[in-house]
N, C-alpha and C positions, 0 to 999 in steps of 0.2 A: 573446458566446457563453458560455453558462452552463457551466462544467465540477465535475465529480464528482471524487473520486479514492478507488478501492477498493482493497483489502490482499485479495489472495485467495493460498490455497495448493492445491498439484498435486503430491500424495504426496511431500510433502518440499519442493519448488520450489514460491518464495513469490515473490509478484510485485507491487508498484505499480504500478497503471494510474489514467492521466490518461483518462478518459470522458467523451464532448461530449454535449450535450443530446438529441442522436439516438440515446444509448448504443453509442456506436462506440468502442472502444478509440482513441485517441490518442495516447497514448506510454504506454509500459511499461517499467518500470524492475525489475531485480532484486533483489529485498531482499538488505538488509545490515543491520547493526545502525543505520549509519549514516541510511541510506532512512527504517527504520521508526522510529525516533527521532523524524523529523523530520515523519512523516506522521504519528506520535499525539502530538504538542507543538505542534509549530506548523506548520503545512503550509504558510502563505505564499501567494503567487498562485500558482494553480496551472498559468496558461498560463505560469509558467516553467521547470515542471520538465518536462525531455527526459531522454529514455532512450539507449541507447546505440545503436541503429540503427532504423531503420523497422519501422512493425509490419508483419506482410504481410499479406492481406487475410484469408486466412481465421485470423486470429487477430484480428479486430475484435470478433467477441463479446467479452464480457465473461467467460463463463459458458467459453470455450473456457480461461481460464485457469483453470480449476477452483473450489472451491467460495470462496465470498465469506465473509473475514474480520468485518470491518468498510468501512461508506462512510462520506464524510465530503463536507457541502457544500461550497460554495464560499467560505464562511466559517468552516470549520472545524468546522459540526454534525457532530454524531452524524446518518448518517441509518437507518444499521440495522446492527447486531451480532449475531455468532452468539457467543452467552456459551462456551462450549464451545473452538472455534475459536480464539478470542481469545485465552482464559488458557492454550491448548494452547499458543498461539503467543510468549504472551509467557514463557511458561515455558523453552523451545527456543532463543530468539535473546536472553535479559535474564536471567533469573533463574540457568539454568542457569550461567549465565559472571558470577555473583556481582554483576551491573549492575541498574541499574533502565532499563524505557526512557526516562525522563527524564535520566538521566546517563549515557547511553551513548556521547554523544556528547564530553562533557568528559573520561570516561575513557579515549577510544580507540579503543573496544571495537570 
């Protein structure tokens, strides 16, 4: 099974979702510093990251978690980015708190 994983935000609430070849949400994880570190470095297999409960059906769309940050393949492509979005985001969860996403995770943050 081919999987995706998108970073999307929802007026404030940012989410990681695990998305199968069907584009059915899969797991959804709620960003942290932690999360989104890990989703723009190294993302890893991504049939291993689980969220902390079941998704419920009608939150399978993708598009129900609001607008799409960035996707990333199954190898870790870029598969499409909203320039905007992005730097809004990384601005919010990294810069503001004096981190970078790439060491957000060694520092803590």
């Amino acid at each position: 099974m081919t999987l995706t994983a998108e970073w999307r935000t929802n007026r404030g609430k940012d989410t990681v979702l695990i998305v199968d070849e069907s584009n059915r949400v899969r797991e959804a994880l709620p960003a942290d510093p932690n999360v989104l570190s890990t989703f723009l470095t190294n993302p890893g297999d991504l049939a291993a990251w689980h969220g902390e409960r079941s998704v419920a059906e009608d939150q399978r769309e993708p598009s129900a978690w609001g607008e799409l940050v960035i996707a990333r393949g199954p190898l870790g492509e870029v598969l499409t980015m909203d320039p905007e979005l992005y730097w809004e985001g990384i601005y919010l969860w990294f810069r503001s708190r004096g981190v970078d996403y790439d060491g957000a995770r060694r520092s803590g943050a």
